[in-house]
C-alpha positions in Angstrom: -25.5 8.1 9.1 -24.3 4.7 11.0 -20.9 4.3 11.1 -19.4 1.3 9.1 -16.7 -1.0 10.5 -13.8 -0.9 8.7 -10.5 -2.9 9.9 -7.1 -1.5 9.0 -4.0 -3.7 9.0 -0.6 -2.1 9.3 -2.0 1.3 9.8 -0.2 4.6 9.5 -0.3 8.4 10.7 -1.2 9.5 7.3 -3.7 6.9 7.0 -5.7 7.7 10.4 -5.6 11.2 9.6 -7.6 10.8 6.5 -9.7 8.4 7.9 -11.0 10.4 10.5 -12.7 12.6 8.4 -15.2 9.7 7.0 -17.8 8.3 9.0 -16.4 5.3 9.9 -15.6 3.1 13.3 -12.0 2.2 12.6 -10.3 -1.3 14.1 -6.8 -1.5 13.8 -4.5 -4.2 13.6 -0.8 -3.8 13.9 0.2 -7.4 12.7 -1.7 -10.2 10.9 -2.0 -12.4 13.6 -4.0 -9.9 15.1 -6.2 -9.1 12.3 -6.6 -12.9 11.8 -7.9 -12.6 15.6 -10.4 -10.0 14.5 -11.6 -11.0 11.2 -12.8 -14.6 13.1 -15.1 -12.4 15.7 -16.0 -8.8 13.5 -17.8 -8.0 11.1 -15.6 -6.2 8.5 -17.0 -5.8 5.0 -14.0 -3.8 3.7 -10.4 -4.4 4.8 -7.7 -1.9 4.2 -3.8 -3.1 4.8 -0.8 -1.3 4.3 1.2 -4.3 2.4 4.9 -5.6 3.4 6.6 -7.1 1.2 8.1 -9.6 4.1 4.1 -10.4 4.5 3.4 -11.5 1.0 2.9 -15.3 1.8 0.9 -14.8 4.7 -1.4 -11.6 3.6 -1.9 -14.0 0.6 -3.1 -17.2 3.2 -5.4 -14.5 5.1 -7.1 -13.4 2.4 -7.7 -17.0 1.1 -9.2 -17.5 4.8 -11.6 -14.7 4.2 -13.2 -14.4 0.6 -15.7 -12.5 1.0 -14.4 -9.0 2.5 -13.1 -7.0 0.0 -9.8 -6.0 0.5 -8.3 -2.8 -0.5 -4.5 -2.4 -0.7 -1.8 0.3 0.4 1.1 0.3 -1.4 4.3 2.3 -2.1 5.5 3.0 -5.6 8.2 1.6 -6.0 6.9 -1.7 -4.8 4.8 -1.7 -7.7 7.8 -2.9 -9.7 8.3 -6.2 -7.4 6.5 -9.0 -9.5 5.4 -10.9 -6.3 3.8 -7.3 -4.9 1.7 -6.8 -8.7 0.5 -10.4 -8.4 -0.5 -10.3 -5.2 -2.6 -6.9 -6.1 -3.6 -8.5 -9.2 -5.0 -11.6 -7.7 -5.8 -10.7 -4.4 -7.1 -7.1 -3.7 -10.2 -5.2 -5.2 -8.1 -2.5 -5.7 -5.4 -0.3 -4.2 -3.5 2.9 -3.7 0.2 4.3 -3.5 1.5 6.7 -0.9 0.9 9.4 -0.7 -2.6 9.1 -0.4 -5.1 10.7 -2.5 -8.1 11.9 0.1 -10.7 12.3 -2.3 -9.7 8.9 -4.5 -9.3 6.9 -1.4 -12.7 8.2 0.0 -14.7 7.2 -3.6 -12.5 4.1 -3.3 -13.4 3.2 -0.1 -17.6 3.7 -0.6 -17.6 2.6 -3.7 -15.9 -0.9 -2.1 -18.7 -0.6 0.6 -21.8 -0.9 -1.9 -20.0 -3.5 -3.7 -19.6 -5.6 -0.7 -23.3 -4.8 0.7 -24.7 -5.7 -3.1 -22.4 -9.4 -3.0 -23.7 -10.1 0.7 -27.4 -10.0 -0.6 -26.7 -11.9 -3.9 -24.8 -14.6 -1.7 -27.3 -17.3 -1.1 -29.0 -18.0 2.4 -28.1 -22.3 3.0 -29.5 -23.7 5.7 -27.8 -24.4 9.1 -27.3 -28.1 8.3 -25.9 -27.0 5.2 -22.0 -27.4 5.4 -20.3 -26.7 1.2 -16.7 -28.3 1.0 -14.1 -25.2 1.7 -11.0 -24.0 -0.1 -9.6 -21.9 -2.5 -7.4 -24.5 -4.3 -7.0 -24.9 -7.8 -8.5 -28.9 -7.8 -11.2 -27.3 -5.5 -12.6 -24.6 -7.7 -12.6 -26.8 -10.5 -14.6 -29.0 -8.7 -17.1 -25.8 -7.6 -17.0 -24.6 -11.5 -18.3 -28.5 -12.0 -20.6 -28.8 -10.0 -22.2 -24.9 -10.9 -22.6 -26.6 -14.4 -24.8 -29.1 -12.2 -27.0 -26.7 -10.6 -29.7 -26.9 -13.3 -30.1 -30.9 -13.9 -31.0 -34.0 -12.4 -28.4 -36.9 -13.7 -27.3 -39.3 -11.5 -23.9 -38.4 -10.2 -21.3 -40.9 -9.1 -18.8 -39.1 -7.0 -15.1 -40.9 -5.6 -12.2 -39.8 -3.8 -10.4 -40.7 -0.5 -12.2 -41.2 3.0 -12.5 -37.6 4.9 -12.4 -35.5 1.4 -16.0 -34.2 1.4 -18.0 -36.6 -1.0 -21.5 -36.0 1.3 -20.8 -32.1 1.4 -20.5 -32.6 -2.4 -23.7 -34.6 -2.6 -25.6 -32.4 -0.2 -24.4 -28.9 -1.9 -25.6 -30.7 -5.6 -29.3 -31.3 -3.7 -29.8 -27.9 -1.8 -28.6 -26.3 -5.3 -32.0 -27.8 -7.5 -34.3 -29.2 -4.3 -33.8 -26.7 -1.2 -34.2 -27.4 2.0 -37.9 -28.6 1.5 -37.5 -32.0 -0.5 -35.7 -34.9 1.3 -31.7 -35.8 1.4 -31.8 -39.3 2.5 -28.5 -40.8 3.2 -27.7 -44.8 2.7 -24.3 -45.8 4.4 -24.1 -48.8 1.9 -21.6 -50.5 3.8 -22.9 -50.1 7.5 -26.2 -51.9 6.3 -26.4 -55.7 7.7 -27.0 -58.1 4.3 -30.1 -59.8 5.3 -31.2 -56.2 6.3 -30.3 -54.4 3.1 -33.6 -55.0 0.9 -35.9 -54.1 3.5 -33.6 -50.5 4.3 -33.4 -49.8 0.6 -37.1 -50.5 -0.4 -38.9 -51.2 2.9 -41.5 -54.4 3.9 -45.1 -55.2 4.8 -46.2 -56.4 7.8 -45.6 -59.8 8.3 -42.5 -60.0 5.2 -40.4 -61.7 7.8 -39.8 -62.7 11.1 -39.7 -59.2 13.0 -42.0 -57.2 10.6 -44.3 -56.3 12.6 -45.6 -52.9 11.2 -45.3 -51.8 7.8 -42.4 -49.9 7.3 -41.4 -47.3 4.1 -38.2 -47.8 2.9 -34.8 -45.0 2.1 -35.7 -45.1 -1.8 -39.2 -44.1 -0.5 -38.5 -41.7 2.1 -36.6 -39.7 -0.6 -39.5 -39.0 -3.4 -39.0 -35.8 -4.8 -35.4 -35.5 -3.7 -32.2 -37.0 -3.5 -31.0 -40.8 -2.3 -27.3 -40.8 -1.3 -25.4 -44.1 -1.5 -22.6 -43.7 0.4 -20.1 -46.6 0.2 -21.4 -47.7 -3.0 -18.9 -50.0 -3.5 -19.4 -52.0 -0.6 -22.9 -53.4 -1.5 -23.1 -56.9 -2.4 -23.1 -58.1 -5.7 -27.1 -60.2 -5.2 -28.0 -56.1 -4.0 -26.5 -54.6 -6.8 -29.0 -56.5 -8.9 -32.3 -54.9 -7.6 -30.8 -51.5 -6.7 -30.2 -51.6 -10.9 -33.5 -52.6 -11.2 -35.0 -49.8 -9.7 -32.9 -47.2 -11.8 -33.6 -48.5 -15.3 -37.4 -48.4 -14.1 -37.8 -45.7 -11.1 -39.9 -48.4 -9.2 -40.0 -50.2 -6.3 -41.3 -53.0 -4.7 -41.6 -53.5 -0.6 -40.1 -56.4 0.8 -43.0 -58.8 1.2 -45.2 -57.3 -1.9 -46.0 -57.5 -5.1 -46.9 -54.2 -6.0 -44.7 -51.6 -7.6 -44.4 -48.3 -7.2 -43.1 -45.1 -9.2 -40.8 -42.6 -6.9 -39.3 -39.6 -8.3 -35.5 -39.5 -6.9 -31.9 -38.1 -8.2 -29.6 -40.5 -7.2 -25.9 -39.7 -6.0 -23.7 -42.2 -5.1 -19.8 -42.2 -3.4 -16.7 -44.5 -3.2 -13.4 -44.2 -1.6 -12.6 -47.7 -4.1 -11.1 -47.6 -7.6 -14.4 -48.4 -9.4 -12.5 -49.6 -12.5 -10.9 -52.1 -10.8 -13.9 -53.3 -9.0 -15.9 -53.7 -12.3 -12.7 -56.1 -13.4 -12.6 -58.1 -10.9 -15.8 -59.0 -10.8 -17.0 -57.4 -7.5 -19.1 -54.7 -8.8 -21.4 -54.5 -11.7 -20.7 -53.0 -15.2 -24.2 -52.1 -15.8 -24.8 -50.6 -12.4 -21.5 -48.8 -12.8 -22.8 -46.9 -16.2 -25.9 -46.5 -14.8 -24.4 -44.4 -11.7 -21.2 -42.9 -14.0 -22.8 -40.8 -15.8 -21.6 -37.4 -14.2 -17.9 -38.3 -12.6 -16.6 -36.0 -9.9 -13.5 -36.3 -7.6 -13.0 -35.3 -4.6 -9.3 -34.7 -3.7 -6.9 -35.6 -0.9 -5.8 -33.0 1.2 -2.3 -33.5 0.4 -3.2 -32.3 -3.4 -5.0 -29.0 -2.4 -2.1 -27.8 0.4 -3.1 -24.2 -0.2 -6.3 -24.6 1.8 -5.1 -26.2 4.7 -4.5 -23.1 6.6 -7.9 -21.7 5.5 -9.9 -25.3 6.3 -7.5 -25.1 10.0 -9.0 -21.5 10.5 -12.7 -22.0 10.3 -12.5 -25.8 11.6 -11.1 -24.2 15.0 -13.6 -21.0 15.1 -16.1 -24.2 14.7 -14.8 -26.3 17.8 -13.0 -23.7 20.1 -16.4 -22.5 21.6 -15.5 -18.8 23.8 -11.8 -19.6 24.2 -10.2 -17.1 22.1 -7.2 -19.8 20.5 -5.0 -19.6 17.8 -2.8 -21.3 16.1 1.4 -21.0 16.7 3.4 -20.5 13.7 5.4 -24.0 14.4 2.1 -25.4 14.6 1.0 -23.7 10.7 4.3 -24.8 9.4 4.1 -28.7 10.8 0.0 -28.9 9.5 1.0 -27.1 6.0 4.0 -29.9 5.5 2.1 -33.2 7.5 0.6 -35.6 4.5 -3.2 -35.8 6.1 -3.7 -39.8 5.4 -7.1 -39.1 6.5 -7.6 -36.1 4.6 -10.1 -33.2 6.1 -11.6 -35.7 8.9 -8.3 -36.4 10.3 -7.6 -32.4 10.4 -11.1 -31.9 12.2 -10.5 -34.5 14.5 -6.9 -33.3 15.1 -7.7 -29.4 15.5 -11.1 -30.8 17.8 -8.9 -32.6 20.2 -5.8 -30.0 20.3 -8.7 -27.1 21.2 -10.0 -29.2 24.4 -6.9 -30.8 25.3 -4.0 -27.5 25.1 -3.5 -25.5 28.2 -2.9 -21.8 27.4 -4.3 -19.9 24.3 -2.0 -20.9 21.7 -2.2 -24.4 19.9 1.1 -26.1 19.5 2.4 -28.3 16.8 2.6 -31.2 20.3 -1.5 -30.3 21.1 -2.5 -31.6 17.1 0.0 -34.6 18.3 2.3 -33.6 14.7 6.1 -33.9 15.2 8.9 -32.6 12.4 9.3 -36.6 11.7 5.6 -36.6 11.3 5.8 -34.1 8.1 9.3 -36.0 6.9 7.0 -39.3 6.9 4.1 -38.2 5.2 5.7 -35.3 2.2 6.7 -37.6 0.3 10.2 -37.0 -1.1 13.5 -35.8 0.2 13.4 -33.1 -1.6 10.4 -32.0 -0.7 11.5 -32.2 3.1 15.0 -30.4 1.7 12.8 -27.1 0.4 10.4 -27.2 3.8 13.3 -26.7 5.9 15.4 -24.3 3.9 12.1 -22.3 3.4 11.0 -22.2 7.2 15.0 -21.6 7.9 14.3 -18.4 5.4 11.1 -17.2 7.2 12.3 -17.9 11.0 15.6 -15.7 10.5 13.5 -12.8 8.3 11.1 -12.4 10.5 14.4 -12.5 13.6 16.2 -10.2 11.5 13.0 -7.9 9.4 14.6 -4.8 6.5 17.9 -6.1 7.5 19.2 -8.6 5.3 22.7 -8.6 5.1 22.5 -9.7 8.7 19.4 -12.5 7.4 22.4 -13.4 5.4 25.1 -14.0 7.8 22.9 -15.6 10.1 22.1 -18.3 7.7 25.7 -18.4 6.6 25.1 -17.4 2.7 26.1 -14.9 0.4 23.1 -11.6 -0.4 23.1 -12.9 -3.8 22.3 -16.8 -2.9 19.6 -15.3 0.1 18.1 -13.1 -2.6 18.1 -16.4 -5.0 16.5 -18.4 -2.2 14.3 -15.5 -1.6 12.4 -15.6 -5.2 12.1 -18.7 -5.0 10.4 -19.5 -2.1 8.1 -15.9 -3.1 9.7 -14.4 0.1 10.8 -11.2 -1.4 
């Protein structure tokens, strides 16, 4: 029988004992940083972790970063009547166990988890390569999976909006792949990149001889994509005399070449993307209501990064497995706590971009908050509110001393000048406990 990998965080005596009687190839890891480490390079299906309550938070970020293991928790008893511990179970873990250990429960546990996890691996589907879906585990980011599931099946045009560097072409690309595949075209139109006098002949192409420069007949993006899908990025940025033939050719599905008089029919879905307040465009006169129905008829959004902070640490993670080619880098814990609190003006791009340059540009192994050129005054500008900035720092105050001072907090206490009854207020609310 071939040995299955199976990575065990926190591990114990009693737990390696019991283990060593299955047929599997154990990897331990004594802290989460260095399962992190080995869950970005193995392959581990199942994950077994004996939990600490002082590791709630960041056991809870971990799994976020790594959906589809199962993980399987170890927990003792008494634990089980901490709220934060059942919720973490509850929402986190395909199931667990209390000390001691059952053998023959954990063992049925443990290959029953293993055919589950082989069984979602197959169902999961293949995308191709060039294939990136928009990432997180947020609460604005599954609804916006759950919609576009519900799109999977149909073919209306699709107008989606949302801030520069939130994902609005992995949006439109996941919608195509999910009814064309990979075999039917996914032409992308960068509305606003197009030069005006240009913009007829790109959208619907020319004959030879249509203007000075034609020399060759030349198919156009409307064309290229028959039997697929046209993406018009930067919608809003095509001028009003364009707007006028583009709406042409969605009330009737034809076209015309620049140069031509003969139509003809193409078979395309159309999505289209704006970082503009649409609305307000169609009021002021600088973008057409009858294009905009014809485009609105399926509205999605895609969010700004500082609405979905929960998946920051997750979209951090596998943007620097991406860029960090063999160095094996990680991220400092100053440098998780300035990215969780900084604002992201430009959204997901501007975290690439930062976590691209920090990977070529920092000296050892470890990223620093200095390498994604963040400062503290950096997350006071962009969080917003005072009070906001207030919690950050009496939370990171919280976590810096627990983890100086771990199972002893009557010294956590006096360190942080407070009374056990204010530290274990603090404690619940910041879900440290």
């Amino acid at each position: 029988m071939q040995e299955e990998a199976l990575l065990v965080i926190n591990p114990c005596a009693a737990l390696e004992s019991l283990l060593a009687q299955g047929e599997w190839r154990l990897s331990r890891a004594r802290s989460l940083s260095a399962a992190e480490e080995k869950l970005h390079h193995g392959n581990f299906p199942l994950v077994l972790v004996a939990i600490v309550p002082q590791q709630n938070e960041a056991l809870r970020a971990l799994i976020a970063q790594h959906p589809n293991r199962l993980w399987i928790g170890l927990v003792d008893r008494d634990l089980l009547a901490s709220e934060p511990v059942r919720n973490l179970l509850a929402a986190c873990f395909h199931d667990f166990h209390t000390f001691p250990l059952d053998p023959t429960r954990l063992c049925h546990s443990l290959g029953h988890a293993l055919g589950m996890a082989r069984l979602i691996e197959r169902q999961r589907p293949k995308l191709p390569d060039k294939m990136r879906c928009i990432q997180g585990q947020s609460d604005v980011i599954l609804r916006l999976r759950e919609q576009m599931g519900r799109l999977q099946h149909c073919r209306l045009p699709v107008l989606v909006t949302g801030p520069s560097g939130t994902g609005k072409e992995l949006v439109a690309r996941e919608l195509h792949y999910g009814i064309f595949g990979e075999e039917s075209p996914f032409v992308a139109v960068n509305c606003g990149a197009m030069p005006h006098q240009l913009i007829q002949s790109e959208l619907f192409g020319h004959v030879k001889g249509a203007f000075t420069g034609a020399q060759a007949h030349k198919i156009g993006k409307i064309e290229a994509a028959d039997g697929g899908t046209l993406f018009l990025d930067e919608i809003g940025e095509l001028p009003l005399e364009d707007q006028v033939t583009l709406l042409r050719f969605l009330q009737e599905q034809c076209i015309e070449m620049v140069g031509s008089h003969a139509s003809r029919s193409v078979d395309v879905r159309v999505i289209a993307a704006t970082n503009i307040d649409v609305e307000q465009a169609v009021a002021q006169g600088r973008f057409r209501e009858d294009l905009y129905y014809r485009l609105n008829v399926v509205r999605l959004r895609t969010p700004a990064l500082r609405d979905r902070r929960d998946d920051v640490q997750l979209l951090a993670d596998e943007i620097l497995a991406e860029v960090r080619g063999a160095r094996p880098l990680v991220f400092s814990l100053q440098a998780r706590h300035v990215m969780q609190a900084y604002g992201w003006p430009g959204n997901v791009r501007e975290l690439h971009n930062r976590i691209q340059r920090a990977a070529v540009m920092c000296e050892g192994s470890l990223i620093e908050a200095q390498d994604l050129e963040l400062s503290h005054t950096d997350t006071l500008l962009f969080d917003g509110s005072l009070k906001a900035a207030r919690e950050a720092a009496e939370r990171l105050a919280l976590q810096q001393t627990l983890a100086r001072f771990p199972d002893r907090l009557e010294e956590v206490a006096r360190q942080l000048a407070i009374s056990r009854a204010t530290l274990y207020r603090l404690l619940d609310k910041h879900d440290l406990l």
